[in-house]
C-alpha positions, -999 to 999 in steps of 0.1 A, spaced: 409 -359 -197 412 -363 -237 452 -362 -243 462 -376 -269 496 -394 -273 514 -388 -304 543 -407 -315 566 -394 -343 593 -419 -354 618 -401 -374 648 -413 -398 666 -388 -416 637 -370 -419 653 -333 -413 636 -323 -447 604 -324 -437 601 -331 -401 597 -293 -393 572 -287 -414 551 -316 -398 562 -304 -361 547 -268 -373 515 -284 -383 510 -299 -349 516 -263 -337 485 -252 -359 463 -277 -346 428 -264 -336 427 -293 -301 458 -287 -282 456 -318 -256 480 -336 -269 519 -347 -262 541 -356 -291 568 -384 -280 595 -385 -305 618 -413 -308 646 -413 -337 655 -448 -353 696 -431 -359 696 -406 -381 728 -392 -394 712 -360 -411 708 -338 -378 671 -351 -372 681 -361 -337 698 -326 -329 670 -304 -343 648 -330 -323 667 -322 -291 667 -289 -297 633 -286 -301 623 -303 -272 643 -286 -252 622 -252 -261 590 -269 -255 591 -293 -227 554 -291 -220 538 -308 -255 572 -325 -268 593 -349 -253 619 -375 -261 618 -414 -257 653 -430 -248 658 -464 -266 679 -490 -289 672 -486 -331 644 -504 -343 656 -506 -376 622 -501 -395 588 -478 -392 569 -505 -382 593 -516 -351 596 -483 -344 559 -473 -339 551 -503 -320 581 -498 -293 570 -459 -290 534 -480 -284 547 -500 -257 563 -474 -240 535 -443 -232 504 -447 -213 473 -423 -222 440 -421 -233 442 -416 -267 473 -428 -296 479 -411 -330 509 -420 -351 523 -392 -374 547 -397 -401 582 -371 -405 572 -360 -435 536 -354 -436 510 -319 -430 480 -321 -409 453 -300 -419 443 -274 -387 408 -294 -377 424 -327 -383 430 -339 -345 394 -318 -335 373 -339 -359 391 -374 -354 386 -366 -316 352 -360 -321 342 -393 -342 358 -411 -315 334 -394 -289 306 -408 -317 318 -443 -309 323 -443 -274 289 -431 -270 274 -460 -290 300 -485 -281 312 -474 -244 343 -458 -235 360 -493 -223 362 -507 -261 385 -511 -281 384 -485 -307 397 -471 -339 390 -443 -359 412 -434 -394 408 -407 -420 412 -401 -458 442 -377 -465 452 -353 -495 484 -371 -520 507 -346 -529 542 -338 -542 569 -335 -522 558 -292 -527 525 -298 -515 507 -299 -547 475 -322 -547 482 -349 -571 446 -365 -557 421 -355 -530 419 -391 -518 441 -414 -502 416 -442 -498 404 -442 -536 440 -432 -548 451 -470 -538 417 -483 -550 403 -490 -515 367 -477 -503 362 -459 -467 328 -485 -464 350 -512 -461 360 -516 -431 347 -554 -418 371 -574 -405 372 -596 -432 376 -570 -459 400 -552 -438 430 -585 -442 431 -582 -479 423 -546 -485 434 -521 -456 420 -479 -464 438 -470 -433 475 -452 -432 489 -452 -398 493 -417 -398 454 -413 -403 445 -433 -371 433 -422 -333 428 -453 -309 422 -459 -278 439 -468 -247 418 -503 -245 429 -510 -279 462 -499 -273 467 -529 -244 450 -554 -270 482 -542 -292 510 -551 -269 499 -587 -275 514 -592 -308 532 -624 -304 558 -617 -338 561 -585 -349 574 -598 -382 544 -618 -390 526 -585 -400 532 -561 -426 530 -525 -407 516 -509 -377 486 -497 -392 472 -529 -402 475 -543 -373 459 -512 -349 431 -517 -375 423 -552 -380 424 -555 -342 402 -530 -334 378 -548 -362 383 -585 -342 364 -569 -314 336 -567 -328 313 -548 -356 309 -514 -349 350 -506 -333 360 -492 -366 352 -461 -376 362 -431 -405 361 -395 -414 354 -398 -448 374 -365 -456 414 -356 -462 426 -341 -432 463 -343 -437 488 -338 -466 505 -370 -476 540 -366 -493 549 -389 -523 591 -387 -523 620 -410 -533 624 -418 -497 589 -433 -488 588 -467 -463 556 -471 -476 542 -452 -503 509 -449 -523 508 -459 -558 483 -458 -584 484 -472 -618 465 -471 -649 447 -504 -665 472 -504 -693 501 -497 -667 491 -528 -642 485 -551 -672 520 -541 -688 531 -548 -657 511 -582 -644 528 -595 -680 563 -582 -676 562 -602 -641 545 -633 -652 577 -635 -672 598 -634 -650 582 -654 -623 574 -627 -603 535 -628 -606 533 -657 -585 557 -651 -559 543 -618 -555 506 -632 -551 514 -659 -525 532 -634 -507 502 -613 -506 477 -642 -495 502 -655 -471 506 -623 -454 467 -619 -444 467 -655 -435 497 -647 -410 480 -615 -398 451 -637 -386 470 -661 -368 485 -633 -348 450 -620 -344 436 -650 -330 463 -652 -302 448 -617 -289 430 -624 -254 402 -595 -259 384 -599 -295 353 -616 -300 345 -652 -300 331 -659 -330 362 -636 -351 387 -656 -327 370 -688 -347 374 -674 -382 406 -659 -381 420 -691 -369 402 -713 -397 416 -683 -421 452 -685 -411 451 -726 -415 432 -724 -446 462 -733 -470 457 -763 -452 426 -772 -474 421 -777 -513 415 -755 -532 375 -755 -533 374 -756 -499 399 -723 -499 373 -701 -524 345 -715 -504 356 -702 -477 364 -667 -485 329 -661 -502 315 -676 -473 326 -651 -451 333 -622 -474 373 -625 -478 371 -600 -510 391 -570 -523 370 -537 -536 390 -550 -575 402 -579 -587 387 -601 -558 387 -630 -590 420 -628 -595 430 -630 -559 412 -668 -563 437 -674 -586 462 -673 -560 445 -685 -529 
């Protein structure tokens, strides 16, 4: 059996939510259950929700439980509470193209057949930007934040992450590795840890379909949103900052976060011995001067797609 559990989180997300339930309702692979669970909206989410459900019973259902207070809490808790073969996250406000289940279903067969269907494994696509109408503002997600679908090793995948959530189909054996995060707010979102994990396992648990399968919708009230910016518009900015005192803080922020990301990594009972080892020396490696810090992420490959040199700075 190939159902797939879906998890929705919603917020206030009456706008679009229908629009993205309809899309699931178009989708060519039907073995599927979509678990909703709203975070306390106060727009009528919860009530068109209910409502909904309660007219399709069968593919949609409900889960009971306290706020969360953020996407990435939320997704996780849905995580923890459904058992099934298969896990895709979908955002409120987002369109999945008809095929887009059908062909991430069927790069995941490709993997279980060369990896075995008792690994950990992950599989993410590109998706469409567009307006809050649907208009294509770029046909790639993954190039739109300056990140490449080929870069998906372990070590690449802590500083520079392609995947969205919302573009991801995992596994259940991945999905039990997950329920071991030790602090939830040691990582940034859901997504990069799903990924990342699925990486520590070993080379060849990561996966892509290097092709937009789903519309995602740039609006005022993106959690996370993707952003672009020209040369002239980063370097405008990268000076506006550095006088203010921002650069730094920002950059440290940035390197600190991966570093946390593979401390929680390492405490995962499940990935591979020899990533166990370098995460650990990674999340410890402020710990070392400054040499010893570059050496070691050009030793193992630390590096971003752009600006890897001016990440040094900061490291």
């Amino acid at each position: 059996m190939n159902q797939i559990a879906i998890l929705l989180a919603t917020y206030n997300g009456i706008k679009y939510l229908p629009e993205m339930v309809e899309s699931l309702e178009s989708q060519t692979y039907s073995e599927f259950v979509c678990y909703f669970h709203d975070d306390g909206s106060t727009d009528g989410t919860s009530d068109w929700i209910r409502e909904w459900t309660d007219r399709h019973p069968e593919k949609y259902r409900i889960l009971e439980g306290p706020r969360q207070g953020a996407a990435k809490n939320n997704f996780l808790w849905m995580l923890s509470q459904v058992d099934a073969p298969y896990y895709m996250f979908a955002d409120q406000d987002d369109v999945w193209l008809p095929e887009k289940i059908a062909k991430t279903m069927e790069k995941m067969k490709e993997l279980e057949k060369s990896r075995g269907t008792d690994q950990p494994l992950c599989v993410f696509t590109d998706m469409y930007v567009v307006d809050d109408k649907l208009r294509i503002l770029d046909s790639s997600f993954i190039r739109y934040i300056e990140r490449s679908p080929e870069r998906i090793k372990l070590s690449q995948l802590l500083v520079d992450n392609p995947s969205a959530g919302c573009t991801q189909l995992f596994n259940r054996p991945l999905r039990q590795l997950a329920g071991q995060l030790r602090d939830v707010q040691a990582i940034e979102m859901h997504d990069i840890w799903v990924l990342a994990l699925a990486a520590a396992c070993g080379e060849g648990h990561v996966s892509v379909v290097d092709e937009p399968l789903s519309y995602y919708r740039q609006h005022e009230k993106n959690e996370m949103g993707a952003v672009a910016e020209s040369g002239m518009q980063k370097l405008f900015r990268n000076l506006r900052e550095l006088c203010n005192g921002q650069v730094r803080k920002k950059k440290k922020e940035f390197v600190q976060r991966a570093r946390d990301l593979a401390g929680q990594l390492a405490a995962v009972d499940g990935i591979s011995d020899s990533n166990r080892q370098f995460l650990s020396e990674f999340s410890r490696i402020g710990e070392q001067n400054k040499f010893r810090r570059i050496h070691f992420y050009k030793q193992h490959d630390i590096s971003r797609l752009h600006r890897t040199v001016w990440m040094y700075l900061w490291i």
